[in-house]
KEFIGU-348256 format. One line per 10 residues: number of its first residue (from 1); for each residue x, y, z of N, C-alpha, C. Coordinates in steps of 0.001 Angstrom, whole numbers, padded with zeros to 6 digits. Layout:
BEGIN
NUM = X/Y/Z/X/Y/Z/X/Y/Z ~ ... $
***
This chain:
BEGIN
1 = 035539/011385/039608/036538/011082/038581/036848/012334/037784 ~ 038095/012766/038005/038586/013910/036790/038521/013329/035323 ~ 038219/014805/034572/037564/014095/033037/038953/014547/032665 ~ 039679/014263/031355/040882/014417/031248/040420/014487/029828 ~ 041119/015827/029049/040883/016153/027443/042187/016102/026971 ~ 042782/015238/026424/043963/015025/025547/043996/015632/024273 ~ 044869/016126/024300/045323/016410/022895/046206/015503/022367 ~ 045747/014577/021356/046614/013511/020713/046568/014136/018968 ~ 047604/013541/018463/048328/013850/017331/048635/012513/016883 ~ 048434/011735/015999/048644/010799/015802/048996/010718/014373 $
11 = 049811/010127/013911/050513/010600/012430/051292/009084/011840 ~ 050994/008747/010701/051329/007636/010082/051705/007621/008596 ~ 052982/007976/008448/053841/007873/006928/054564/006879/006604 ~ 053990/006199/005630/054246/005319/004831/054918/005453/003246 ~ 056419/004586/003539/057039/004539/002365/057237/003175/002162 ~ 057224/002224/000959/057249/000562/000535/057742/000578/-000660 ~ 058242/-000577/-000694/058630/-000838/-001868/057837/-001837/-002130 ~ 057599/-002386/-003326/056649/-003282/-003799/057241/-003527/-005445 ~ 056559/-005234/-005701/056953/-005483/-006897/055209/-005949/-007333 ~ 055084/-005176/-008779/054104/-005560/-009667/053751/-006690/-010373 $
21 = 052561/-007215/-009920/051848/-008526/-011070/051222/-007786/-012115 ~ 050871/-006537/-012179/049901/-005774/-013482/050500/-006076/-014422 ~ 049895/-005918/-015426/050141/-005797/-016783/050665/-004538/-017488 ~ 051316/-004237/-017791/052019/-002731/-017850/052237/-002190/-019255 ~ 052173/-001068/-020056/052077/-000790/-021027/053395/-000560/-021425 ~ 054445/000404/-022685/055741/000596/-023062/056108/001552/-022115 ~ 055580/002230/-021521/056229/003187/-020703/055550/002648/-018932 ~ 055593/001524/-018591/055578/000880/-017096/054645/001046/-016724 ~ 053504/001780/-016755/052612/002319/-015989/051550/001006/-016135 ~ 051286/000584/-015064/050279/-001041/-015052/048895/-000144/-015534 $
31 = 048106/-001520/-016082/046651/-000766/-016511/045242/-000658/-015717 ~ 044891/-000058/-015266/043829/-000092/-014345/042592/-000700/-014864 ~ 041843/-001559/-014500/040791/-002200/-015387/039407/-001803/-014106 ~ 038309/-001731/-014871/037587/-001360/-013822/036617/-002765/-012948 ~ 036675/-002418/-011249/036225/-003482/-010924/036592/-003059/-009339 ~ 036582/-003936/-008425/037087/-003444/-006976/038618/-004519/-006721 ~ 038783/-003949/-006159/040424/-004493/-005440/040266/-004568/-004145 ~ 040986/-005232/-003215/040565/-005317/-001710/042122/-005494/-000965 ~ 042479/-004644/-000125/043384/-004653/000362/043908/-004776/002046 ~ 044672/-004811/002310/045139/-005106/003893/046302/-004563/004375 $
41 = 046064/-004432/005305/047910/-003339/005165/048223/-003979/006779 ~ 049654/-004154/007321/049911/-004235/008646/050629/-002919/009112 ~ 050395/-002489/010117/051253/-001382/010488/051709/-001652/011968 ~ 052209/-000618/012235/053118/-000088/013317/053271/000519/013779 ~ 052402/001525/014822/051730/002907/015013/052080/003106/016623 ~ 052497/004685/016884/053017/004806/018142/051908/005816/018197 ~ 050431/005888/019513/050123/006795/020100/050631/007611/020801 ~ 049571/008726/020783/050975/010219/021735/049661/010886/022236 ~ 050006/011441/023926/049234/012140/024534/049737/012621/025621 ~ 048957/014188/026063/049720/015032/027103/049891/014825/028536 $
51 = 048651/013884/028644/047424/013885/029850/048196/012637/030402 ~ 049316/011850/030154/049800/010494/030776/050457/010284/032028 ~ 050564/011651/032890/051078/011443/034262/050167/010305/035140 ~ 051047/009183/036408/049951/008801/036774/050378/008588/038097 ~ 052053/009310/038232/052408/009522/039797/053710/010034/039886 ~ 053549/010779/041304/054865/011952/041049/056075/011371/042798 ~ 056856/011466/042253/058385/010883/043173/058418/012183/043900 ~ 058356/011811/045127/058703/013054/046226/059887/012760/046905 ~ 061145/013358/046746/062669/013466/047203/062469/014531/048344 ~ 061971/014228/050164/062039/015650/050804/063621/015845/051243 $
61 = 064503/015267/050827/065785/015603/051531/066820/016181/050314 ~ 067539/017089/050533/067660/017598/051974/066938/019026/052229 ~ 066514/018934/053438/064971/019942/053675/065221/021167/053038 ~ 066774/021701/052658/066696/023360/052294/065768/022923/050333 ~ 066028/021944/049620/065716/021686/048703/065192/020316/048137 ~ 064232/020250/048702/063344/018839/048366/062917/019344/046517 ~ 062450/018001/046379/062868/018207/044624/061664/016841/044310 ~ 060693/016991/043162/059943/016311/042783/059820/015823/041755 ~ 059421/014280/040932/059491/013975/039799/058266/014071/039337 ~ 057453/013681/038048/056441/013573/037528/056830/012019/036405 $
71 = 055849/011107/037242/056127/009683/036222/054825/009451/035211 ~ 055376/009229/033779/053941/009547/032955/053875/007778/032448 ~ 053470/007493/031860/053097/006318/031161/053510/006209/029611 ~ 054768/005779/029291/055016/005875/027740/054935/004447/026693 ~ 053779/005127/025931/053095/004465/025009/054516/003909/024088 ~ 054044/002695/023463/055220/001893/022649/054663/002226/021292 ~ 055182/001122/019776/054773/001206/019096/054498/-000058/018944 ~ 052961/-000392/018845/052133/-001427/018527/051497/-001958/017438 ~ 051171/-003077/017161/050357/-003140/015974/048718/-002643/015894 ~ 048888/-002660/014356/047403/-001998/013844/047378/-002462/012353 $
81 = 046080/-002733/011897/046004/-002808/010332/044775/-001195/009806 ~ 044939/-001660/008983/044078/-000513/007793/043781/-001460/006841 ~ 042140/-001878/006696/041278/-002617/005798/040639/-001771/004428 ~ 040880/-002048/003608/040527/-001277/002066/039780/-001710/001114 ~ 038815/-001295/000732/037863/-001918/-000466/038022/-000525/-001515 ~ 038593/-000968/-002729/038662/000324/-003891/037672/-000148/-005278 ~ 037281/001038/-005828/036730/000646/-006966/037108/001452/-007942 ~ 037709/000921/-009251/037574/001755/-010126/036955/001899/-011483 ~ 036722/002867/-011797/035800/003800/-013161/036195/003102/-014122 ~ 035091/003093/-015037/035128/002444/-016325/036323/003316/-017209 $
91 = 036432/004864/-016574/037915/005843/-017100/038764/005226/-016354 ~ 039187/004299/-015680/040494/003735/-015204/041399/005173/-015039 ~ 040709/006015/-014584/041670/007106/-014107/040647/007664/-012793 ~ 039548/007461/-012491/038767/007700/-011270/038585/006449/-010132 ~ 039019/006889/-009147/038752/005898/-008305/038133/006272/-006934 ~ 037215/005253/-006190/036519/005274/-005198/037472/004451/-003778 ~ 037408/005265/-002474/038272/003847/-001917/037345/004298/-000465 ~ 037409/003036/000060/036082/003003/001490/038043/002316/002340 ~ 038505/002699/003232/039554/001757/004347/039249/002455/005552 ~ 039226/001364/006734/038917/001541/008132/040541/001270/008696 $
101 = 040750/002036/010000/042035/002134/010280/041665/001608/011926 ~ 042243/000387/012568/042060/-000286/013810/043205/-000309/014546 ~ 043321/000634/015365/044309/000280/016519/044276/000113/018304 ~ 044471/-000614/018964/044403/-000665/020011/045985/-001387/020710 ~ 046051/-000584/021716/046947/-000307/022473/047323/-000392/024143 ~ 047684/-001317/025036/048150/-001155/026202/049604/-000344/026739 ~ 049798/-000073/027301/051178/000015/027906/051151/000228/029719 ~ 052459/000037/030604/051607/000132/031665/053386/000484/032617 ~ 053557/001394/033522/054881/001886/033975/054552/001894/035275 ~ 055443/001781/036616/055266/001425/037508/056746/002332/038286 $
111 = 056670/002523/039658/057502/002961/040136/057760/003048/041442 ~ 058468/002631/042558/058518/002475/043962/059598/003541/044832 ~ 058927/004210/045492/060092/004687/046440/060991/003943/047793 ~ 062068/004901/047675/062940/004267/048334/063616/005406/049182 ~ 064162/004648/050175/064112/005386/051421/063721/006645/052116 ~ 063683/008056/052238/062825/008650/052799/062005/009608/051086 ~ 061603/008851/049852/061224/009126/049055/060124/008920/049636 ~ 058478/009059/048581/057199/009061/048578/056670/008595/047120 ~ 056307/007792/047057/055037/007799/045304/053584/008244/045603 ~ 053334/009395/044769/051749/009546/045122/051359/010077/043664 $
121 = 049914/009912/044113/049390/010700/042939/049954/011887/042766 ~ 049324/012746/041277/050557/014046/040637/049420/014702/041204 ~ 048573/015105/041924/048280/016353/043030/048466/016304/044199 ~ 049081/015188/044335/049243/015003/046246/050691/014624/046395 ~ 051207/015986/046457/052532/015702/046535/053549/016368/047364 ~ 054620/017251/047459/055361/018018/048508/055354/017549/049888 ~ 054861/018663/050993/054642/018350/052320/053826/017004/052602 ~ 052503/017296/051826/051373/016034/051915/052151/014849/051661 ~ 053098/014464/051083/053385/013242/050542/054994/012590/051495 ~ 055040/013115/052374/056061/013073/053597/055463/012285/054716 $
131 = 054483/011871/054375/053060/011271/055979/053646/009969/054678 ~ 054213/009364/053237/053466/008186/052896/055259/008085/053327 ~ 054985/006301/053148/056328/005408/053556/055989/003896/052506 ~ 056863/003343/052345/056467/001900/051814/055940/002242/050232 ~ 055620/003463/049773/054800/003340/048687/055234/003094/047061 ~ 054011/003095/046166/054233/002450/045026/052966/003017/044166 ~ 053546/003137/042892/052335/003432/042035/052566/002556/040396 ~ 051302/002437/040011/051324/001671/038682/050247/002295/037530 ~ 050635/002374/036730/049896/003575/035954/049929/002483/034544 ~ 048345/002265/034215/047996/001600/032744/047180/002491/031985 $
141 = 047837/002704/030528/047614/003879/029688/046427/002874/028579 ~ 045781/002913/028195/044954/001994/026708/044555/003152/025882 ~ 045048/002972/024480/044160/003709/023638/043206/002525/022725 ~ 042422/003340/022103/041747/002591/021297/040892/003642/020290 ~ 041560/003212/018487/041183/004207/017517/040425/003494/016639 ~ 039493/004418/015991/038740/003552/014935/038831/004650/014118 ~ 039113/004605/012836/039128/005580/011485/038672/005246/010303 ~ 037608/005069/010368/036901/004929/008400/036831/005794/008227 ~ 037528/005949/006418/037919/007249/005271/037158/006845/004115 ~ 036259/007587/003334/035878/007595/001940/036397/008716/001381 $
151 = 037392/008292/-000044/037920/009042/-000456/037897/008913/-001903 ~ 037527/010132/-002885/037996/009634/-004213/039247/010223/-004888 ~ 039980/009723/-005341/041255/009411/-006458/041152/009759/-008194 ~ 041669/010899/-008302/042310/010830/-010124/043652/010582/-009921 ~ 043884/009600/-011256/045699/009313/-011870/045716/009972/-012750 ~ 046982/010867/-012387/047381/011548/-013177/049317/010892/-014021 ~ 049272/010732/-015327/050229/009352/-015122/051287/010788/-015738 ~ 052188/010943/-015498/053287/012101/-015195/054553/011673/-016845 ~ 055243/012504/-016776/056843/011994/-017826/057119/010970/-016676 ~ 058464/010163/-017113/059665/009358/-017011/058722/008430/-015806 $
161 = 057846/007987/-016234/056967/006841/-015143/056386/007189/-013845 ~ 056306/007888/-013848/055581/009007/-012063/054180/009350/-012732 ~ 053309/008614/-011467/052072/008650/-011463/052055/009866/-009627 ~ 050715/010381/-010266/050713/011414/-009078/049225/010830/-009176 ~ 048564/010729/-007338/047305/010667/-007669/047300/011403/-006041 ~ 046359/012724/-006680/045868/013538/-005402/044497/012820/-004655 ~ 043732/012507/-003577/042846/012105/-002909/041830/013503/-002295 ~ 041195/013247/-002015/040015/013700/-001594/038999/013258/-000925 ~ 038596/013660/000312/037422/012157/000991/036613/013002/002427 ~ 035994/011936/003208/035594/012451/004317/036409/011610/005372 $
171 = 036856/011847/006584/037037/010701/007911/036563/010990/008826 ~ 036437/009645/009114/035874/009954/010694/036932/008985/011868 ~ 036542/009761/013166/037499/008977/013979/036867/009183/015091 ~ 036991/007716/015813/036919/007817/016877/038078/007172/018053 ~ 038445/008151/018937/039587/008281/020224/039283/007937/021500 ~ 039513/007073/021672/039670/006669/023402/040167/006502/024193 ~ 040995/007572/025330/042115/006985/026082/041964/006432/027293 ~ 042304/005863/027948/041851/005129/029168/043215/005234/030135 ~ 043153/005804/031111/044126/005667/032377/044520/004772/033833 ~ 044386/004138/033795/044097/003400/035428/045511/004008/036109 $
181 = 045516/004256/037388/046932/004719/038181/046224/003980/039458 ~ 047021/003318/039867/047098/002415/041172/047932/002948/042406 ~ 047589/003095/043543/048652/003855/044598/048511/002906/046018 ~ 049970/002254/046493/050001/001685/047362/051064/002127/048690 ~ 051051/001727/049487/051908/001798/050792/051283/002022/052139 ~ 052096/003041/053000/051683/003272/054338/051748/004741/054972 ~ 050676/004800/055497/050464/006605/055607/050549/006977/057284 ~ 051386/007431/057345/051990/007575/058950/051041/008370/059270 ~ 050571/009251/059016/049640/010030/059064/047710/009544/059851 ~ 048239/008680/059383/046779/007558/060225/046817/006285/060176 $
191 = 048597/006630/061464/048602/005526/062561/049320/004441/061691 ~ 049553/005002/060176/050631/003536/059276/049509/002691/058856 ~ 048540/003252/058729/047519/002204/058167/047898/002129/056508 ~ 047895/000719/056225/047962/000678/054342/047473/000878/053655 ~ 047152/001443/052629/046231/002302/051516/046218/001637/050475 ~ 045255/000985/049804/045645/000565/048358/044073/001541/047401 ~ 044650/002403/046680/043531/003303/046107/043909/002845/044470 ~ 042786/003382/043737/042575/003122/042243/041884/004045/041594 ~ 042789/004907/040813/041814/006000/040134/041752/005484/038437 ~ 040346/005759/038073/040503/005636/036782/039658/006891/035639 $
201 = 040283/007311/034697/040400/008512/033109/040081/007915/032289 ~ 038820/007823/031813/038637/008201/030760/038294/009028/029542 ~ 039107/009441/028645/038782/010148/027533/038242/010157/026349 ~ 037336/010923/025719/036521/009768/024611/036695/011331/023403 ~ 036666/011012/021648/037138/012159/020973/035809/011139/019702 ~ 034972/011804/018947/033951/011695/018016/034303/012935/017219 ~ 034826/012668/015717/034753/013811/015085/034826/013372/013390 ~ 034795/013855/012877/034587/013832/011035/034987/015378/010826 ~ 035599/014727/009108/036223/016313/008233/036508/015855/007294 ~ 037081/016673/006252/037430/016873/005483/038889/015812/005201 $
211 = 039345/015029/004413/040707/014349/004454/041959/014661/002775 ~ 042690/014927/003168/043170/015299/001769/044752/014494/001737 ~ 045173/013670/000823/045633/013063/000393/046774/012824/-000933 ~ 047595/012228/-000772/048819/012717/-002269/049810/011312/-001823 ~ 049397/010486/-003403/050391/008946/-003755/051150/009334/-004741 ~ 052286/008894/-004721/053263/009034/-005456/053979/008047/-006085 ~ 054109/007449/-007438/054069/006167/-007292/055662/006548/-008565 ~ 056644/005780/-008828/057455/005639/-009735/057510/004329/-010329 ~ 057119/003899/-011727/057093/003112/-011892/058707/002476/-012836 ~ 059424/001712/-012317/060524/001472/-012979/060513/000376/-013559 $
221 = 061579/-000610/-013942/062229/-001367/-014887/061051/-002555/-014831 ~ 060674/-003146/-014937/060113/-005279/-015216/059035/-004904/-013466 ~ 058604/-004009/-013882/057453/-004083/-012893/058140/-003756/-011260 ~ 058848/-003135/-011020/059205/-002896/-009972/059151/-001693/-009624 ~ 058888/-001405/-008761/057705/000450/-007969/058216/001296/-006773 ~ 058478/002427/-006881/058913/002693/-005128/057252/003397/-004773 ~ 056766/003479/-004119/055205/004617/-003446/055640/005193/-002416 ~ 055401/006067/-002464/055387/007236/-001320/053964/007689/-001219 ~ 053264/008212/000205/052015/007922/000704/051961/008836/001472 ~ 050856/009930/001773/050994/010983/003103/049404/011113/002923 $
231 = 048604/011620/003937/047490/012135/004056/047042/012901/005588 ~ 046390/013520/005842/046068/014370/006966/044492/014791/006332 ~ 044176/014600/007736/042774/015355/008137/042483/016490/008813 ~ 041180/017045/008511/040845/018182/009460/039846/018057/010256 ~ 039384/017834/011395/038557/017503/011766/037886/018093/013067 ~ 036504/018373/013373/035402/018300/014662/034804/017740/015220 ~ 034694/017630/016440/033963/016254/016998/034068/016961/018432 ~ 033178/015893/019407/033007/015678/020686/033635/015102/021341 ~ 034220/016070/022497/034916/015027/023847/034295/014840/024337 $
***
């Protein structure tokens, strides 16, 4: 089995609007009381990776210029939540927050040749792939992420209702990609006998760092809020 090291990038910005139950002082800003809060979020998250080929289209005609495709597996955007437990300081301006980030993911692309075409795996391809006839390939991509963040929070409550609160924390993550590519047809090559083969990739990513963080919150008229939300990590770990 080839080990396959992806480089994935995975990135999630969040903008909401939201309306306030707090209690809010003359200038909007709700009051933080100290105690924990518990939160839930739904999302909508598209994985991304380099490593998703899982079969390549061989065109040998016409012989001065035969011409080849590469078919990869493209990931959708699926669901995921992010689970949150926060606590805050008896200064109602320090805060503690523990959220785990869960996503898992199928997708799965398929492709058949047709008339003096070929589907084969993406190293067995050109001349070699002129012996297949009848063939077909099916390629299933799975990720699967796990991300718990501890992070702590000062509010900083700004002029004209803008709260800025910078973050600070550790994360950790763990990455798993999984490949299956399926290859079917008939190989003239020995006698037209039918082939049905199954390769399977897996990739595995363990790492923790540093996480840094920036909420942006405007607080306007009878309790009504826009937030803006960004954070990125830095991180090391094991493939």
């Amino acid at each position: 089995m080839k080990c396959m090291l992806p480089r994935c990038i995975f990135f999630a910005a969040f903008l909401f609007f939201i309306t306030s139950s707090e209690a809010a002082t003359q200038n909007n800003f709700p009051v933080e009381k100290k105690g924990f809060t518990v939160n839930v979020a739904a999302l909508y998250l598209l994985p991304s990776a380099d490593n998703l080929a899982y079969a390549t289209y061989t065109q040998p005609l016409p012989l001065p210029a035969p011409h080849w495709k590469t078919n990869n597996v493209d990931p959708t955007f699926q669901a995921a939540f992010d689970l949150g437990v926060q606590y805050t300081f008896a200064s109602a301006a320090d805060q503690i927050s523990v959220s785990y980030l869960h996503l898992d993911t199928s997708n799965s692309n398929s492709v058949s040749a047709t008339g003096s075409a070929s589907v084969a795996p993406p190293y067995y391809f050109g001349p070699l792939a002129q012996e297949l006839f009848h063939s077909s390939a099916k390629g299933t991509a799975q990720f699967d992420i796990e991300n718990p963040t501890v992070v702590y929070s000062h509010l900083f409550n700004l002029k004209y209702n803008i709260r800025l609160t910078p973050l600070l924390g550790i994360s950790t993550a763990y990455l798993k990609e999984y490949l299956e590519s399926n290859y079917q047809g008939d190989n003239a090559a020995i006698a037209g006998d039918h082939y049905n083969i199954t390769s399977y990739n897996t990739s595995k990513y363990i790492g923790a760092g540093p996480h840094f963080g920036l909420n942006l919150a405007d607080y306007l008229y009878h309790h009504f809020s826009i937030f803006a939300n960004t954070g990125f990590s830095i991180m090391a770990g094991l493939m």
